[in-house]
C-alpha positions as CSV (number, residue, x, y, z in Angstrom):
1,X,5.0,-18.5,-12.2
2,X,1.6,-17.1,-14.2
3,X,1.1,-12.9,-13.3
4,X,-1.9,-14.7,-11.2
5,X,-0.3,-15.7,-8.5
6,X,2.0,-12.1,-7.9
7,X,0.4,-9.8,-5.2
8,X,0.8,-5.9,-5.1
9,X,0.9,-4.2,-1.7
10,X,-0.1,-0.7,-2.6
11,X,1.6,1.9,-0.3
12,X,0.0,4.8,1.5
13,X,0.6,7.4,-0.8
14,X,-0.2,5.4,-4.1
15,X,-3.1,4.4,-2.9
16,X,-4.4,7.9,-2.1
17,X,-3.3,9.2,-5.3
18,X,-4.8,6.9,-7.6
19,X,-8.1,8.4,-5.9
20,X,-6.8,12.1,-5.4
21,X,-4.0,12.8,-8.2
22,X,-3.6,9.9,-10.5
23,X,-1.6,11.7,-12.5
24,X,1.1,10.8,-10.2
25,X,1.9,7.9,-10.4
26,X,3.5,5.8,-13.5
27,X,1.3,3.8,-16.1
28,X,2.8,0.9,-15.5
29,X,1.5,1.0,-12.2
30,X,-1.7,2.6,-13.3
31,X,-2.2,-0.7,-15.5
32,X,-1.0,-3.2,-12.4
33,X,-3.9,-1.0,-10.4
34,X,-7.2,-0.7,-12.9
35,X,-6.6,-4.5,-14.0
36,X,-5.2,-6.5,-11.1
37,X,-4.1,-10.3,-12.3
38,X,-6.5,-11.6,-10.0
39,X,-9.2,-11.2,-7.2
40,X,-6.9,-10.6,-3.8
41,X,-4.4,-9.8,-5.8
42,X,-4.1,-6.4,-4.7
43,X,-3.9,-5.6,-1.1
44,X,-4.1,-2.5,1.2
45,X,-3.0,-3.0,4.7
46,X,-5.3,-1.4,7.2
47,X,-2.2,0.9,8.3
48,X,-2.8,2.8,5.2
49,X,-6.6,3.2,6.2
50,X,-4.9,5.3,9.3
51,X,-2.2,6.8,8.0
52,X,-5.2,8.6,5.6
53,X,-7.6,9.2,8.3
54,X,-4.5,11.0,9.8
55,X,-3.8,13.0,6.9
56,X,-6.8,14.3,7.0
57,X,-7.6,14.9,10.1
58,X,-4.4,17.1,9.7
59,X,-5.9,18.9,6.8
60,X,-2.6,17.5,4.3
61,X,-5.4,16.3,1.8
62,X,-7.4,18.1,-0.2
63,X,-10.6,16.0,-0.6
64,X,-14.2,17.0,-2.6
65,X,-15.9,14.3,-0.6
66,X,-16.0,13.7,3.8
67,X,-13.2,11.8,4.7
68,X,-16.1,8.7,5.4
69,X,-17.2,9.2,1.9
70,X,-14.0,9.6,0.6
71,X,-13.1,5.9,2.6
72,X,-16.0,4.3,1.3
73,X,-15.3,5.2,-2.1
74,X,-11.7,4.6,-2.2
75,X,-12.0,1.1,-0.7
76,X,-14.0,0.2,-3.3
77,X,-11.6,-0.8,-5.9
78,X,-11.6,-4.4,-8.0
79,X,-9.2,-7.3,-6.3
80,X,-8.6,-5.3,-3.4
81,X,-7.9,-7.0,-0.4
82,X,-7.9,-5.3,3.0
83,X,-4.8,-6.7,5.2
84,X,-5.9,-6.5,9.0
85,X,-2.9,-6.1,11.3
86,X,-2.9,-9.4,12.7
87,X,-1.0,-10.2,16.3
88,X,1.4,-11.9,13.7
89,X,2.6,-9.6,11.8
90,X,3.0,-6.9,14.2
91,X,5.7,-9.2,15.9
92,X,7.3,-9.6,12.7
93,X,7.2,-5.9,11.8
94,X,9.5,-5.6,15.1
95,X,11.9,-8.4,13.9
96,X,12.4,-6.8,10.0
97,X,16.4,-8.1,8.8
98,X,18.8,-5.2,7.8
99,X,18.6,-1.8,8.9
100,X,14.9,-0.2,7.7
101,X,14.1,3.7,9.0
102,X,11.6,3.9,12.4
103,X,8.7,5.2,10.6
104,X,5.8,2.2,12.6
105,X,4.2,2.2,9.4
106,X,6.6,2.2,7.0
107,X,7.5,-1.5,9.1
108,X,3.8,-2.9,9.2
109,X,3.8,-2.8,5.1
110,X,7.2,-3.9,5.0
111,X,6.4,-6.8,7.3
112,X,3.2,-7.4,5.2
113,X,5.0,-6.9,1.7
114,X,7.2,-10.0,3.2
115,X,4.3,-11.8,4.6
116,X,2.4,-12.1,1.2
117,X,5.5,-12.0,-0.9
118,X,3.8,-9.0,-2.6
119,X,5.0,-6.5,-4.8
120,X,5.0,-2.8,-2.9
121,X,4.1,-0.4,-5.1
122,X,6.0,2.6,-4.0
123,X,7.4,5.8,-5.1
124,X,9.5,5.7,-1.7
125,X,13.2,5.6,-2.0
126,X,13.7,4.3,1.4
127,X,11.5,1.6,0.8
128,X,13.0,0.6,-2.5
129,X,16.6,0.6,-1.3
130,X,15.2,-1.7,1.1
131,X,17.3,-5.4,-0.2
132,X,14.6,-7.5,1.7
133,X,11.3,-6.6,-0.1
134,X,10.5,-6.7,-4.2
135,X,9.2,-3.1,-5.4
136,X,8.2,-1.1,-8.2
137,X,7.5,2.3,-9.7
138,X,9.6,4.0,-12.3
């Protein structure tokens, strides 16, 4: 299988801080990120659109743009695909194999990892102890 065909789910968090502290995360995933194999190829699930709009809302984010702004910029990046929660794959985020932790969101891009056999780029140990989904980071 060619580097074309693999997908990258990019979590919540590295999605914010390629925008807001790129520093952060590892080059690796920096290179995966600024050059993605393919158009598509790199998806963000709507969840994460939300679990920002949250963050803000609760003043955890520093921003130097409006949170619209900041939206419209950061959804602007090369091969990114926005993942709409489908009927679908909310039923299979309720139907997940093993034992993963109750955070609702944490299960959408699990299910949605799954659903695209995609890569979750994530710095979350939960989620990488997770047998039932590919990740990477370090």
């Amino acid at each position: 299988m060619g580097t074309e065909n693999i997908k990258y789910l990019l979590d919540t968090h590295t999605w914010i801080w390629w925008h807001i502290s790129p520093e952060k995360i590892p080059p690796k995933i920096k290179k995966i990120i600024s050059a993605p194999p393919g158009d598509g190829s790199l998806l963000l699930h709507t969840i994460s659109v939300w679990e920002f709009c949250k963050l803000a809302e609760r003043r955890r984010l520093v921003l130097s743009l409006n949170p619209e702004a900041w939206l419209e910029q950061a959804l602007d990046m090369a091969g990114l695909f926005l993942v709409p929660l489908s009927p679908a794959l909310a039923l299979q985020s309720t139907r997940l194999p093993g034992a993963l932790h109750s955070d609702p969101a944490d299960q959408i891009l699990t299910a949605c990892a799954r659903s695209f056999n995609a890569v979750l780029l994530t710095k979350d140990e939960r989620l990488q102890k997770y047998p039932h989904i590919r990740t990477m980071w370090d």
